[in-house]
C-alpha positions in Angstrom: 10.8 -26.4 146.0 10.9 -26.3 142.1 10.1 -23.0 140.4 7.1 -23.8 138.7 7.3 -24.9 134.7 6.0 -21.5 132.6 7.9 -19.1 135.0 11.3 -21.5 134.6 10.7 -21.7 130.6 10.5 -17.4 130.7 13.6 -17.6 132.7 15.1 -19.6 130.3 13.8 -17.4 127.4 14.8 -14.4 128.9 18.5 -16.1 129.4 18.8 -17.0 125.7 17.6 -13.6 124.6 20.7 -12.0 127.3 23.4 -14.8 125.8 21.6 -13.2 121.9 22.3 -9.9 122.8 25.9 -10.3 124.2 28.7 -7.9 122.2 31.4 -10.6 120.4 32.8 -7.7 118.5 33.7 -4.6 117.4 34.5 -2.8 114.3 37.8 -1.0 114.6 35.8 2.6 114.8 33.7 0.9 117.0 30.7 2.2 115.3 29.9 -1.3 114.4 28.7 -4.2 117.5 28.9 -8.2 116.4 26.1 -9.8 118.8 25.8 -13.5 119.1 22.8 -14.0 117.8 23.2 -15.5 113.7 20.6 -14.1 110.7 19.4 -15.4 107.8 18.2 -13.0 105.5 18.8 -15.3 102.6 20.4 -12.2 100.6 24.1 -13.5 101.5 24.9 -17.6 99.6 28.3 -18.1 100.4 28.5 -16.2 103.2 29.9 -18.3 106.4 29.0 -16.0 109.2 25.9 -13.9 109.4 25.5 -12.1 112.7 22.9 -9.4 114.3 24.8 -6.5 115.3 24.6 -2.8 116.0 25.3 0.5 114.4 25.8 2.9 117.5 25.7 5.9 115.7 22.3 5.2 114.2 21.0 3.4 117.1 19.7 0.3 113.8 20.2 -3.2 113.8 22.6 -4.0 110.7 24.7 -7.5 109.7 27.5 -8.3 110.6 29.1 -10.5 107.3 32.0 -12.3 107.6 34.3 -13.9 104.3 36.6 -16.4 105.9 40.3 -17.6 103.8 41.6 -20.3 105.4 45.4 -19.7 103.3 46.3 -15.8 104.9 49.3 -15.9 102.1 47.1 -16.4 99.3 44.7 -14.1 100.5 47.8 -10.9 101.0 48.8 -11.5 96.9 45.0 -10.4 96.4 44.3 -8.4 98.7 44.4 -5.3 97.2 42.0 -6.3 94.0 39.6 -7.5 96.9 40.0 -4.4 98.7 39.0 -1.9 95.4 35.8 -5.0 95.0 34.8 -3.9 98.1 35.7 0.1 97.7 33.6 0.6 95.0 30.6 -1.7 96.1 30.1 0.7 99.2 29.5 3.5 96.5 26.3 1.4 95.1 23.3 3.1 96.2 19.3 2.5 95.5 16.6 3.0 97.4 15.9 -0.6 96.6 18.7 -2.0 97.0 20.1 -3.7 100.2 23.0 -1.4 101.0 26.7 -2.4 101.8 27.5 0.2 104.5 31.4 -0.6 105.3 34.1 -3.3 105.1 37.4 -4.0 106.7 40.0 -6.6 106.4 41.0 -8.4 109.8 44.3 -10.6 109.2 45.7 -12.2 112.2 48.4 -15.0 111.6 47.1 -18.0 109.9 43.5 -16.9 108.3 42.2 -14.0 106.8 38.4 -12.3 107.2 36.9 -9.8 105.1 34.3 -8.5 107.2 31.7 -6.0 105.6 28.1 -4.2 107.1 25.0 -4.0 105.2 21.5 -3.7 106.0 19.4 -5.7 107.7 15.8 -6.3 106.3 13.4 -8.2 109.2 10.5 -8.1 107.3 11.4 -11.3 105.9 11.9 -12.2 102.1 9.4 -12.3 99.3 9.3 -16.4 99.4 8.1 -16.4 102.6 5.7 -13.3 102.0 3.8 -15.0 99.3 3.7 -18.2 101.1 2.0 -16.2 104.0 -0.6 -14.6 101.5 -1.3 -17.8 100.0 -2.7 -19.1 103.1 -5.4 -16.5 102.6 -5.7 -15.5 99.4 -5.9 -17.1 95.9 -4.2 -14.1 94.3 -2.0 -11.1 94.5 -3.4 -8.0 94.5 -2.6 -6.5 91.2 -1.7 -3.3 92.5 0.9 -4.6 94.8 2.1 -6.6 92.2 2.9 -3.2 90.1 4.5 -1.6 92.9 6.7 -4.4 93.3 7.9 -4.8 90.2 8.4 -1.5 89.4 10.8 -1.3 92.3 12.8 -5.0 91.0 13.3 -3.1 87.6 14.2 0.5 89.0 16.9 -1.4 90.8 17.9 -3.5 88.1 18.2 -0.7 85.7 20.2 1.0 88.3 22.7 -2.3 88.0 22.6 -2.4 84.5 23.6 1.0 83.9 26.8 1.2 85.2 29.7 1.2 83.1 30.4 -2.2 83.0 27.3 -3.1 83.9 26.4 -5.0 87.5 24.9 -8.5 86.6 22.8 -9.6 89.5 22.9 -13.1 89.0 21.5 -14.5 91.9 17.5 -13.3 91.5 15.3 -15.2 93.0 12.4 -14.6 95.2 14.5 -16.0 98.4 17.2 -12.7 97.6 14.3 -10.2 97.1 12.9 -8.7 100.4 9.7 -6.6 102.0 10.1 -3.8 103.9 6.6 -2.9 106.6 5.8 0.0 104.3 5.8 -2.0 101.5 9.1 -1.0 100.3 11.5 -3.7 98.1 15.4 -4.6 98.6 16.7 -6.6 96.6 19.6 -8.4 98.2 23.2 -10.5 97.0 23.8 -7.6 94.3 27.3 -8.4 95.0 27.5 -12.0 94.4 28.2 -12.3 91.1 30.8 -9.6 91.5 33.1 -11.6 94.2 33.0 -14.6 92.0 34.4 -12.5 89.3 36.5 -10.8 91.5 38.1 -13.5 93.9 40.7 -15.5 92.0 40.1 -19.5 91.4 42.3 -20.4 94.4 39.8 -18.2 96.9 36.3 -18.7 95.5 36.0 -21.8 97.8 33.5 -19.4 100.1 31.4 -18.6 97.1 28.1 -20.6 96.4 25.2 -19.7 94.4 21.3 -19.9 94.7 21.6 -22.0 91.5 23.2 -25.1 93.3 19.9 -25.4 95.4 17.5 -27.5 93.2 14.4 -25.9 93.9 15.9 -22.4 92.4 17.1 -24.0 89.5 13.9 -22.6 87.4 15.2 -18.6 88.0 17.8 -19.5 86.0 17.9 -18.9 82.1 19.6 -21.7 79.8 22.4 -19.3 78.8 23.6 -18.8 82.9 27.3 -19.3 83.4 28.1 -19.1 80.1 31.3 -16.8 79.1 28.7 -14.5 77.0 25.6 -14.1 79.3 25.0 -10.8 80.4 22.1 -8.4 81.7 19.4 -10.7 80.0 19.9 -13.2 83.0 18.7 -10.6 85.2 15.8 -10.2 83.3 14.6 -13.9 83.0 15.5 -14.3 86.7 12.6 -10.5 86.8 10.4 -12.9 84.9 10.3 -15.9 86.6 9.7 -13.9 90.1 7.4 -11.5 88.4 5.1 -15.1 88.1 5.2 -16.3 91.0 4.3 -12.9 92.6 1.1 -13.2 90.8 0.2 -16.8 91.2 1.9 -16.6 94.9 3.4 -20.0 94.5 4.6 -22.2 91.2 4.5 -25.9 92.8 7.0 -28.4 92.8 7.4 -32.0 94.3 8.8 -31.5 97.6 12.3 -29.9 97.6 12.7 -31.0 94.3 13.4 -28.5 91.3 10.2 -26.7 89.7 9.2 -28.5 86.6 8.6 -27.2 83.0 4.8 -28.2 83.5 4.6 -26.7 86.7 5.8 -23.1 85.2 3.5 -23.4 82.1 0.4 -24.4 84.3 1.7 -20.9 86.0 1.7 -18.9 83.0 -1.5 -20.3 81.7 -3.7 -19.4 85.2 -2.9 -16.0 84.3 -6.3 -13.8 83.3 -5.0 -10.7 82.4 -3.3 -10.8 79.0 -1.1 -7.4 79.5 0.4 -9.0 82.8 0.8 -12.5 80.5 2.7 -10.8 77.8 4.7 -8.8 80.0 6.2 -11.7 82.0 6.5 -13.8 79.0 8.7 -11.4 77.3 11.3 -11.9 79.9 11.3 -15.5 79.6 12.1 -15.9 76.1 14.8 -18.7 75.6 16.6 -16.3 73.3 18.3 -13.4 75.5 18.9 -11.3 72.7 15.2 -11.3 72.3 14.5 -10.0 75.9 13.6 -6.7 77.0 15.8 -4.1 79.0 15.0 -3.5 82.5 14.8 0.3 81.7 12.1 -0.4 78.7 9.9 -2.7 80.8 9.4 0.0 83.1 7.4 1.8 80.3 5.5 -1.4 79.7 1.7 -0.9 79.5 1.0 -2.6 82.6 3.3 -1.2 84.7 3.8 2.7 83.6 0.5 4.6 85.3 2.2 7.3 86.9 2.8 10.2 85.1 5.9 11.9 85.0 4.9 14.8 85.6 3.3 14.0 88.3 6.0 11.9 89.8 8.6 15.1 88.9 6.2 17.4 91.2 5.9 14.6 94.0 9.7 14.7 94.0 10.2 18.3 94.3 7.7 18.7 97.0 9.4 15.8 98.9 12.9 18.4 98.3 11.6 21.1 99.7 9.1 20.0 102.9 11.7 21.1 105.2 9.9 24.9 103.8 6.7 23.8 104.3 4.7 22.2 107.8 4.4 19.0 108.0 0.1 18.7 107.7 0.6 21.2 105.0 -1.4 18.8 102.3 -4.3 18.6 105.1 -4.7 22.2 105.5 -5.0 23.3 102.0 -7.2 20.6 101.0 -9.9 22.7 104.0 -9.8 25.7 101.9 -10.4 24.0 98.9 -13.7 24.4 97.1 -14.7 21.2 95.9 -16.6 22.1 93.0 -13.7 24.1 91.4 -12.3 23.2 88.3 -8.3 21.7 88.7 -7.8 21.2 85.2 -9.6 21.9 81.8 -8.7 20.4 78.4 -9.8 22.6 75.1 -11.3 20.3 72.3 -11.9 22.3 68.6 -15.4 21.3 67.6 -15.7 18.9 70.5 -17.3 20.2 74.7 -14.3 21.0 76.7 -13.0 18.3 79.3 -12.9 19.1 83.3 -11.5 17.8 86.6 -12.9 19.0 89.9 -11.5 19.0 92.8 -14.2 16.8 93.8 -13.0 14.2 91.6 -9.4 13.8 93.2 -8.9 11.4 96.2 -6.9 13.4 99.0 -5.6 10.3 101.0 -4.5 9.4 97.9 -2.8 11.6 97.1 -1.3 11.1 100.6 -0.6 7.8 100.0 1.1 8.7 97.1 3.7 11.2 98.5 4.3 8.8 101.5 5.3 6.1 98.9 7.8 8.8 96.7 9.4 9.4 100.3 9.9 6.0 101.1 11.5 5.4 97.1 8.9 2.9 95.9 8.7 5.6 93.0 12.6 6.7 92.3 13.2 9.3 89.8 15.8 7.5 88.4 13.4 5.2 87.0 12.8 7.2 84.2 16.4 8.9 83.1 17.3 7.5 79.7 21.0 7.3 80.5 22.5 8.0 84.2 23.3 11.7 84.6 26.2 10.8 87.5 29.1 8.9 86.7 28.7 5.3 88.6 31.2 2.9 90.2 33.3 1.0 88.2 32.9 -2.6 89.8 35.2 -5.1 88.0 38.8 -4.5 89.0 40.5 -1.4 86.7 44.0 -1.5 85.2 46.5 -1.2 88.1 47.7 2.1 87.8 43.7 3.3 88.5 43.9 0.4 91.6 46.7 2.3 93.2 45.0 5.7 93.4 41.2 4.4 94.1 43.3 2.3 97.1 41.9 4.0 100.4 43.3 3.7 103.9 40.6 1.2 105.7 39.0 1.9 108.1 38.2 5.3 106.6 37.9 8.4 108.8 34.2 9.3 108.4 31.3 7.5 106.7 29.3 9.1 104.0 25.6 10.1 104.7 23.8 8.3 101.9 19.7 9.9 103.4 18.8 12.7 102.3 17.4 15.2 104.6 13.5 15.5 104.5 12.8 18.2 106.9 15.1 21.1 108.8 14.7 23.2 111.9 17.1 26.3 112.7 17.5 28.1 116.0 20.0 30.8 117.2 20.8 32.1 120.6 22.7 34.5 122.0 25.4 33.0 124.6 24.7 34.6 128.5 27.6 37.1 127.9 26.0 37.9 124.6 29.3 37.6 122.8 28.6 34.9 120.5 25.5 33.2 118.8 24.6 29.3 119.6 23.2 27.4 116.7 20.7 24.5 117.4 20.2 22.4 113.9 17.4 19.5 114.0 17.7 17.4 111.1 15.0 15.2 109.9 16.0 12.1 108.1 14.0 10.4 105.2 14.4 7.3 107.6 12.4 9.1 110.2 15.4 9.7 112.5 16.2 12.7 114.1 19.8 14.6 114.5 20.3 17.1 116.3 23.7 19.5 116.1 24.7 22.6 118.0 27.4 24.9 117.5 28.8 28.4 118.6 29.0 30.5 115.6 32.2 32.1 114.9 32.3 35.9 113.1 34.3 34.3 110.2 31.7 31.2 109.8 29.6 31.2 106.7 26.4 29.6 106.1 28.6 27.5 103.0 30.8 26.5 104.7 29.6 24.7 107.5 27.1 23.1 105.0 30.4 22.0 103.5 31.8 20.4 107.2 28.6 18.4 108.0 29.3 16.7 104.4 32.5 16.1 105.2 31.8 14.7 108.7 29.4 12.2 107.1 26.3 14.3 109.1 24.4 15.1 105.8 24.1 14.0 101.8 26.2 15.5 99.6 23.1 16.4 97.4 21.8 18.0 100.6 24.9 20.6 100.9 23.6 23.5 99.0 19.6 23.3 100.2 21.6 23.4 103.9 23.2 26.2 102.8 20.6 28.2 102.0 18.6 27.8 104.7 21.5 28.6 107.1 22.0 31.8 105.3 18.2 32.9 105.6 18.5 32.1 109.0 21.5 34.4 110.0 19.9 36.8 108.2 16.5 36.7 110.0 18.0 36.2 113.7 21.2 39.1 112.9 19.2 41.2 111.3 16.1 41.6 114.0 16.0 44.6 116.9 18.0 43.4 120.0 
């Protein structure tokens, strides 16, 4: 007797998620699992081979990409400028930024693969968000639009700062993605830099956005020429900063957006601070165009102040000091008619603020975005404090020593810690103390260290080790430190 139809079609789902899930691969630490089942995020044109796969370490899904060269001989007299590319791409970091975890080279025979880990963003990309909201909606939300441009130019500022600077040039709204809390990557950062990188006779696996005609429009007059530079970028900003408020500019079928199309666009637009904005960007002249780092300051985007953003930032720092609900209980003791701030006006009645006057949740709301980096810091830093990656290729005698074995030992912890919890016990012959460390993640994950403390160890020190050992930021070494060394001092220094 024939199993009956919906129970066979389960069995047959079921199978197909099994054959998904299968192991292909692994990375030569193993860290890294190659599953069967492909990805398109959209974020990775000239990519051949985009697969699902697992970080074990972090129990997350990541991608698995893979760079294929067909001629293994051409690919060994390059190999080691392809190699820095790829050293100094891992070092790129932004909270809104799709982030390139590891790479490796695999070169058996005949062929050559280049195969490097990055993040995997299933929330979908902003095309498809905006076609989803245009189903029920005949505009973006204004706020959201803020929020999500803020984050495009804090990234791209990012980009543009380095010394020489990291030219996108691939932005469109198909390489920009939505986290579930609302949180922006931007994706293909690297793609103008292996076309600049991979010499003429191995750029056959690099494509571009800009050969798909209905992308064409992202793309300022000037692209591809010898001279263009950041100013692409911001065009490209432009061009998705108005479709995210009119959700969709039409075109005819899968054919390229037209001029009329884009100035029907511009001209639906009812606020005239949001119209000048985006029209700055698209300028045909790109020595007319606005920096990434000065649009952030534009009228219509800059509302938080920084101030405000500063304290937001520190408070995020230091939570591990404080409990978690601690913004909840103090707004219980607060008296609502209390003044919170007073301004002093010669001549004029003093200005007030009451308590009564400030939104708790959201304020809430607020410090839930700063830890989740929709407002970075960075955002507002003139020039960058820390010296950043040097992307193109430098002069050989710098290639040699920036030249790293591969796989490296240990991977670098690029979250920061949000949250820390310290125990110590004695050991049943009472000869030694046990250390218990829970370590709370900005990502929400938990990890969890122990360790029998030696009479020599110092609370520096093994803040140094977990650094070293890839367990926590560098930035987080001397706040680890710290709180180590008030522990010992409050568990060694109480009555037995």
């Amino acid at each position: 007797m024939a199993a009956p139809e919906p129970a066979r079609r389960g069995r047959e789902r079921e199978d197909e998620s099994e054959d998904e899930s299968e192991i292909l691969e692994e990375s030569p630490c193993g860290r890294w699992q190659k599953r069967r089942e492909q990805v398109n995020q959209g974020n990775m044109p000239g990519i051949q081979s985009t697969f699902l796969a697992m970080d074990t370490e972090e129990g997350v899904e990541v991608v698995w990409n893979e760079l294929h060269f067909t001629d293994r001989k051409a690919f060994k007299a390059h190999e080691e400028k392809i190699q820095t590319m790829f050293e100094q791409l891992v070092l790129v970091d932004h909270p809104n930024i799709v982030k390139l975890h590891k790479y490796w080279l695999d070169t058996p025979e005949s062929k050559a693969r280049v195969i490097f880990i990055t993040e995997y963003v299933s929330s979908g990309s902003l095309k498809q968000f905006l076609k989803k909201t245009k189903k029920n909606h005949k505009a973006m939300n204004a706020r959201a639009w803020k929020r999500w441009c803020t984050q495009i130019l804090s990234a791209l500022s990012f980009l543009h700062s380095c010394n020489p600077p990291i030219i996108h040039g691939n932005l469109t709204s198909d390489t920009i993605f939505i986290q579930h809390n609302g949180l922006i990557k931007i994706g293909s950062v690297w793609h103008r830099v292996f076309s600049n990188a991979i010499p003429d006779d191995l750029r056959s696996p690099i494509r571009i956005e800009r050969e798909e005609q209905r992308n064409l429009h992202f793309f300022p007059p000037e692209y591809g020429q010898v001279a263009d530079g950041t100013a692409v970028d911001i065009f490209s900003f432009g061009m998705c900063a108005l479709e995210m408020a009119v959700l969709e500019i039409q075109s005819n079928g899968d054919t390229r957006v037209t001029e009329e199309a884009i100035a029907r666009a511009r001209h639906s637009l009812s606020d005239p601070n949001m119209r000048e904005f985006i029209l700055s960007c698209l300028v045909l002249d790109p020595a007319c165009r606005p920096s990434a780092h000065n649009l952030l300051f534009h009228r219509v985007l800059f509302e938080v102040h920084s101030l405000k953003l500063l304290a937001a930032h520190c408070f995020i720092q230091h939570q591990y000091l404080m409990p978690e609900n601690v913004v909840e209980e103090k707004t219980k003791v607060i008296d609502l008619n209390m003044v919170m701030a007073e301004i002093h006006r010669t001549g004029r009645p003093r200005v007030q603020w009451r308590y009564s006057e400030v939104s708790f949740l959201e304020l809430d709301k607020f410090l839930e975005d700063v830890r989740n980096g929709i407002y970075p810091l960075m955002n507002f830093a003139a020039s960058r404090p820390l010296g950043l990656p040097r992307v193109l290729a430098p002069p050989p005698e710098d290639a040699r020593k920036a030249k790293t074995p591969t796989p490296e030992p240990f991977d670098v912890e690029t979250r920061k810690v949000v949250q820390m919890q310290c125990n110590m016990e004695m050991n049943e012959d009472r000869a030694q103390w046990h250390l218990t460390l829970l370590l709370v993640l900005e990502d929400k994950l938990h990890r969890q260290l122990s360790y029998d403390l030696l009479p020599t160890d110092s609370s520096r020190d093994l803040a140094t080790e977990l650094v070293h050992y890839g367990f926590i930021h560098e930035d987080d070494c001397e706040k680890l430190a710290a709180f180590l060394e008030s522990t010992f001092h409050k568990y060694r220094s109480a009555p037995p």
